[in-house]
N, C-alpha and C positions, 0 to 999 in steps of 0.2 A: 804580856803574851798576846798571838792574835788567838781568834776565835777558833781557828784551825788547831793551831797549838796546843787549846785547851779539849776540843773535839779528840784530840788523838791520844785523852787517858782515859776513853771512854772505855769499859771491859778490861780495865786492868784493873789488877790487885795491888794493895795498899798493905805489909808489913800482913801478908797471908791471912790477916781478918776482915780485910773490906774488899768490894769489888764495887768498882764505880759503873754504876749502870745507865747513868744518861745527867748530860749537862743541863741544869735549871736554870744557869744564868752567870753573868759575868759581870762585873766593876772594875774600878782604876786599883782596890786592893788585890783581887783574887776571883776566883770561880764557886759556883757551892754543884754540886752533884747530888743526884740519889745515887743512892747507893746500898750496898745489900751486905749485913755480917754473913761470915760463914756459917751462924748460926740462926740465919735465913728472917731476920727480922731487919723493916726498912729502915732506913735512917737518912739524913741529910750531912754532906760532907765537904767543910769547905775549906778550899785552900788557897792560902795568901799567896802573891805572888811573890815572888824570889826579890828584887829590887825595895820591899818594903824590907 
C-alpha cells in the first residue's frame, strides 16, 4: 500500500474496540498505528499488508 493509503485509516475504528489515532510507521510487511481501546488505554497496532 502507498503512504496515502495507509494515512487514510487514520480515526477509524477497528471491530468497535480500537480507534487508530495516528500512523507510527510503515515496512514492505504492513503499518503499526497508535491507537486507542474504547476503554481509553494507548496501544500500538499493527497491520500486515494484504499481499503477505
Amino acid at each position: 500500500m502507498f503512504l496515502s493509503s495507509w494515512r487514510s485509516l487514520e480515526q477509524k475504528s477497528l471491530d468497535g474496540r480500537y480507534v487508530l489515532q495516528s500512523l507510527l510507521g510503515t515496512g514492505g510487511f504492513g503499518a503499526v498505528f497508535l491507537a486507542e481501546c474504547v476503554d481509553d488505554s494507548a496501544i500500538t497496532y499493527n497491520i500486515l499488508n494484504t499481499r503477505w
